[in-house]
Each structure stands twice: as C-alpha cells, then as structure tokens.
N, C-alpha and C positions, 0 to 999 in steps of 0.2 A: 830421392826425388820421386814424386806421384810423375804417373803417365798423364799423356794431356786427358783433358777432361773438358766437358761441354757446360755453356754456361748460356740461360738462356734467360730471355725478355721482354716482358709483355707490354707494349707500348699500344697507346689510346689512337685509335680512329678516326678522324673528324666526320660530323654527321655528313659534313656534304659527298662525303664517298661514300655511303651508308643504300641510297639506291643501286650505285654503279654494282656492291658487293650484292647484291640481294637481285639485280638479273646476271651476273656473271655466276650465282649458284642456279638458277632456272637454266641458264644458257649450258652448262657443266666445263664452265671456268674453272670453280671451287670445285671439289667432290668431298663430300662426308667421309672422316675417317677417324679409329682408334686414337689419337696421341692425347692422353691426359692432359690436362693443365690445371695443375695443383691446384690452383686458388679460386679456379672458374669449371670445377668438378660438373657441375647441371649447363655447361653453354654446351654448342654443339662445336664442334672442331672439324675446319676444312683444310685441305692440302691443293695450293694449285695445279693445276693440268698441267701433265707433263713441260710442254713448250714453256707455259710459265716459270715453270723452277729452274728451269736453264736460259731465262734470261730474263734475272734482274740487278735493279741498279737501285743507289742513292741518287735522282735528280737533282736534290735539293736538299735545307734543310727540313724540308715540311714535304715531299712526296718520293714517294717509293713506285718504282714499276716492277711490276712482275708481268711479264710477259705481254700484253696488250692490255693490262691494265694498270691507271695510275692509282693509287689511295692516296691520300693525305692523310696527316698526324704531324703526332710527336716523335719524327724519326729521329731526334737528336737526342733523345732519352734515355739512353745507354751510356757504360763508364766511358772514359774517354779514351782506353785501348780499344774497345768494340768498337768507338764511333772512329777512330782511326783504321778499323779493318774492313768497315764498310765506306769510308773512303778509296782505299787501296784498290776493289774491288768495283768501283764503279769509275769508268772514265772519264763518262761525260759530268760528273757532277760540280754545279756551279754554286757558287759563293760571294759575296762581295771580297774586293780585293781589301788588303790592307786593315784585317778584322783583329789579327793577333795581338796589335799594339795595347787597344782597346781594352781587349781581355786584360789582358794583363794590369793595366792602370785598376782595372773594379778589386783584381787580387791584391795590388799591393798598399790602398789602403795610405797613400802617403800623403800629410799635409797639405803637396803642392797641388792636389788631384783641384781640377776646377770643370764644374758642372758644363759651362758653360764651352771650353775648349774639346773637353770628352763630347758632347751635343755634335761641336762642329763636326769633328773625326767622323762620324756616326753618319752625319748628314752625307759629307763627302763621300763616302763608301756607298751611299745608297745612291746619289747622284752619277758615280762611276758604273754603276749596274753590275751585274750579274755577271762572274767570266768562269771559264772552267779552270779549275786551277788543280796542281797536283797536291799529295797528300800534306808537303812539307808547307802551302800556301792557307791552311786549314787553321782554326784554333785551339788544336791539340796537338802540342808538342812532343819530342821522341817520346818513346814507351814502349814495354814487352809487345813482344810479335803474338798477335791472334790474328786468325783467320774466320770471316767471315761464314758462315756453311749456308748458301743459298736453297741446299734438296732439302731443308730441315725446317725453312718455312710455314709457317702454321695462321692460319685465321680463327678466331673463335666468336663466334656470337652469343651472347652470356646478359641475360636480363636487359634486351635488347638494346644492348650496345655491342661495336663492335673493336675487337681489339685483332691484333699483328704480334706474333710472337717469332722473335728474329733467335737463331742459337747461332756461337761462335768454339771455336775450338781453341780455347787459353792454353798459353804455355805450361808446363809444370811448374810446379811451386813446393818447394821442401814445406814439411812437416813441422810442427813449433813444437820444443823442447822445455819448454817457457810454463814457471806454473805461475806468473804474475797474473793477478787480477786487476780490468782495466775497467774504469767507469767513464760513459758518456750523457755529459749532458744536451739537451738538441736543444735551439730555438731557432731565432732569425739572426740577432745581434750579439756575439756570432753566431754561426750555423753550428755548431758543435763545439762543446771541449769536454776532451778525453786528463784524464789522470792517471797514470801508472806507473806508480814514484816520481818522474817529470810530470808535467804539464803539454799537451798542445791543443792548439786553435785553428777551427777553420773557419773567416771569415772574409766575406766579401764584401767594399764598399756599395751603400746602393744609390744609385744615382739615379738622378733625375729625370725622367721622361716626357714631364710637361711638357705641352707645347709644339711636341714632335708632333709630325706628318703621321699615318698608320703605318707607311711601308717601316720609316723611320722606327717607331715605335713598338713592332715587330719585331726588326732586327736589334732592338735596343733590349728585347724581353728574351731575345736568342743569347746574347752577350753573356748577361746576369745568369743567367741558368749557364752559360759552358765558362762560366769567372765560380761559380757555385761550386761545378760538376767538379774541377780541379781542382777545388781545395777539400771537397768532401774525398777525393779518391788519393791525395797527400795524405790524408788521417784516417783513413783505410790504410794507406800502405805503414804509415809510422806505427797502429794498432798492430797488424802483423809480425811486425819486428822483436814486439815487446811480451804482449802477454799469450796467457793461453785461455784466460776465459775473458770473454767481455762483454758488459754490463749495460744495460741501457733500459728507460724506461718502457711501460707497456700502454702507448697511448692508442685512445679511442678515438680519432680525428672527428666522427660522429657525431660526438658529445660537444665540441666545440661551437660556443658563441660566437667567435669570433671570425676575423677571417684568415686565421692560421692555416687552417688547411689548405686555404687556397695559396695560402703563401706559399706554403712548406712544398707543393708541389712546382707552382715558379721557381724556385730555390733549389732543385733537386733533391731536397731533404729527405721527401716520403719515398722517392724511388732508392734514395739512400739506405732509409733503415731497413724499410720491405722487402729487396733487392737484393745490391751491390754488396750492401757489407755482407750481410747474411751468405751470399756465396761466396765471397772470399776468405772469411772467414773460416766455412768448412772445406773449403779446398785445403786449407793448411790446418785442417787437425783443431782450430781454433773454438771451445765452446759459446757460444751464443747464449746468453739470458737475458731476459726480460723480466722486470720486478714493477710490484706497483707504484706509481708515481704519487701519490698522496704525501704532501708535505714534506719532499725532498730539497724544495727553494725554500723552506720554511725554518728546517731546524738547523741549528748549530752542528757542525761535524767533527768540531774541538772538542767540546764540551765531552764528557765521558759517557753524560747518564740526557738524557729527553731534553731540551731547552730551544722553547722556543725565542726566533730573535725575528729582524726587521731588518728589509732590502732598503739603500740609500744611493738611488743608481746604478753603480751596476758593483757597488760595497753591501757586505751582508754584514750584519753587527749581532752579537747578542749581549743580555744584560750582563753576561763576565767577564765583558770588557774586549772578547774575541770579536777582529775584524780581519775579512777574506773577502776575497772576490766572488760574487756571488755564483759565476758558474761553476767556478772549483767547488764550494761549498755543496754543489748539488751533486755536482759528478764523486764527491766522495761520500755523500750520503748515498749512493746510488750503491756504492761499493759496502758498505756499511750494510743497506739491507739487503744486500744478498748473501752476506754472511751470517746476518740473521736469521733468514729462511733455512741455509744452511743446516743453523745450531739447531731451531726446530724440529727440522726435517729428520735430523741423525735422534736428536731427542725421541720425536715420535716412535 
C-alpha cells in the first residue's frame, strides 16, 4: 500500500467574482506565491491571508468562503470522495432536501423514469429551499475517507480567467499487478464504455429541463453532472480493478463544431478524462495513454486486416457481415491502436 498522497483540482471561477479577486489581491487578501500549476504554468498563483486559510467552507453548491471572502464557481466539480470531504468540513453548508432520490432515477436509467414526475421532485426541493444538512443528506453516497486540506488552497489567474485549486489527502490505494489492457470509448450516450475482456458503461438518462423556472433549472443541471460524476467515478473505480494500462482517445475539444465540448463539460466528461481518471490512475501504478482518434467509430475491430463499415444507431456493421455495438467497437479499436503504435515503436 502507497502512503496517502495529495490529489489536486482546478475548478473554474464565475466572472462575477472576478472583481471581488482582483481588489482582495490590491487589498493583500491573495498574496503572490511559488506553487506551480501544471496546466496554467504562465498564470500567476495566489495563496490566501493567513486568516483566510483557516477559515473556509463549502456554502453551497456554487460558492466557497475563504475567509471574508465568497467566490462562486463550479465548486461541485470534483470526484465524489472530494466533494464528500468538502462537505465533512463545512458545517453550515446548505442544499435542497430530498436531492438524492433524483440522482439516482438520472443513473438508473429505467423504463418507468417519467420526465414529467422527476420535473415535479425537482420543483418540490426547490420550493422547500435551502437547509443545512449533514454529509449523509448530500448526493454522494458512502465512499473512501479523504480529507479536505484547506492550508493548500490555491488561486490562479491564467489568460485572464480565474480559476480555485482545492487539494485533498486520498486514502492509499494498493498498486495494480494487472498487465490487462483497457480501452475507453467517451461520448454523451453513454458517457463512456471501457472494454477489458468484460464490458462496462457509464451512463446517465438525460432529462428534461424545458419549461423549468432558472433556480429550477440550475439545480436540474447540478443533478445531471452529480448522476454523471457517479457513474464516471464507478468506471474509474471498475478500471482500476482490472487493468494496468488504459487507453482512451487524444481529443482536441478545440477542434470541435459542435456543442460537445460544452456538453462533455455539463456531463463531467472533460473533468473526467483531464482530471479524475488520470490521478487515479497513477496513484495505482496504472499506465495512462492516449492514441489518435481518426476513425476508431469507423473501422471494423473483428475484421483482421483495415475494413471500413457503417453505424445503424447505436449498431456498427461491416460488409463481412460483422455486427457490434458501436461503442464496443470503438473502445476495442482504441485497444487495437495502441498496440499498433506499440509494434512500431519497438520496430523503430
């Protein structure tokens, strides 16, 4: 077993706290300091004032206090061990009651689900308001004990945006022994499927928000991401069980016409693969790869030699009469060319 080890995350700042941080640096609220942050190398990195690092809280799902001051974001944007450690850690933090039923109906995905009844539920919780509730009244159920680290704290202002970087101290996590190779494939429907030897899926129904009030349809976009967050951190945890390296495409969210990106981040998806998996992953020994995605929905993964085939739904076909489910199909091409890269690579 690894000793505990720090797992840390960058979560987005809404503009309208964007002055408050910029005279709390004039004021020496923030002060300018060393702590790197891998991915935002050129922003500038602040630490709050003393007083503030020893006293903050989760308020809510959307604001964070440090000390006399509040920010708003995306403070729900962590796994759901973290977001249960930053519950733990804050007392006063309030919630609509009666949210977990909810979640739960988006994960399970079953026939009887009806738009119209999940709406009510939704309405009623926002009509009952706000109460404080304890960690067990939240919509993330048991899970490994982490602890929140409030002195580790971090602000960054980075191409003038500003971001919150929250660390926690994860339990240990044994090492994988495992030389299976795992492929995942990402989208929205479902959010993921992994292959390695088995089969799993995470997906979440998506429901309806037409029609809703904004407080409504707020909490209705809080739901979908924490019914997301739980099935994306189910297939992180089934991935660790199984392999030792795992696979997933190398996408440019950039490049995108469409509005994927913005989904994928409603959905938890981009903090998934950017993130979550990625440190849990190496906490357990786990390889991490990235391959390019160029016609991995496209080809046959039966087939022995190159064949291109055609999607019928969510059925892949090729002209040899091979029919699979199209995200297996991709998640095992996914596995396919990284074994490829592989052979060249040793070739080379």
């Amino acid at each position: 077993m690894d000793q505990k080890r720090q797992r840390r995350h960058v979560l987005r700042v809404d503009r309208r706290s964007y002055a408050q941080l910029q005279a709390a640096v004039q004021q020496g609220l923030l002060l300018p300091c060393d702590t790197v942050v891998g991915s935002m190398r050129n922003g500038t990195v602040y630490r709050p004032a003393p007083w503030s690092l020893q006293h903050q809280q989760l308020l809510d799902d959307d604001r964070l206090q440090l000390g006399d001051l509040v920010i708003q974001g995306a403070m729900t944007h962590v796994p759901a061990p973290e977001f249960r450690a930053l519950v733990q850690a804050s007392p006063t933090y309030m919630t609509y009651p009666g949210l977990a039923p909810l979640v739960q109906q988006l994960r399970d995905q079953t026939p009887a689900f009806k738009d119209d009844l999940w709406q009510a539920g939704l309405r009623a919780a926002v009509a009952a308001g706000r109460v404080t509730v304890g960690v067990n009244g939240t919509v993330v159920g048991p899970g490994p004990a982490y602890r929140w680290l409030p002195q580790e704290t971090r602000l960054t202002q980075h191409l003038g945006h500003w971001f919150v970087l929250l660390a926690f101290e994860a339990e240990a996590t044994p090492r994988t022994t495992s030389t299976l190779v795992a492929g995942v494939d990402v989208g929205l429907n479902p959010l993921a499927t992994a292959v390695c030897r088995d089969v799993a899926v995470a997906g979440i129904r998506r429901a309806d928000l037409r029609g809703l009030r904004i407080e409504e349809r707020l909490l209705g976009e809080h739901l979908l991401y924490a019914a997301a967050r739980g099935a994306l951190c189910d297939l992180t945890k089934w991935l660790a069980e199984r392999a030792g390296v795992v696979v997933v495409e190398h996408l440019d969210l950039t490049t995108f016409a469409s509005r994927y990106p913005q989904r994928s981040r409603e959905h938890a998806l981009t903090d998934w693969q950017m993130s979550w998996l990625p440190q849990e992953l190496h906490a357990r020994g786990i390889r991490l790869a990235r391959v390019d995605p160029a016609r991995t929905s496209q080809m046959c993964s039966v087939c022995p030699s190159f064949t291109l085939g055609t999607r019928v739904g969510r059925v892949f076909e090729c002209p040899n009469g091979h029919q699979i489910d199209a995200h297996i199909n991709a998640a095992q091409n996914i596995i396919r060319r990284w074994w490829a890269t592989r052979r060249r690579a040793h070739q080379a």
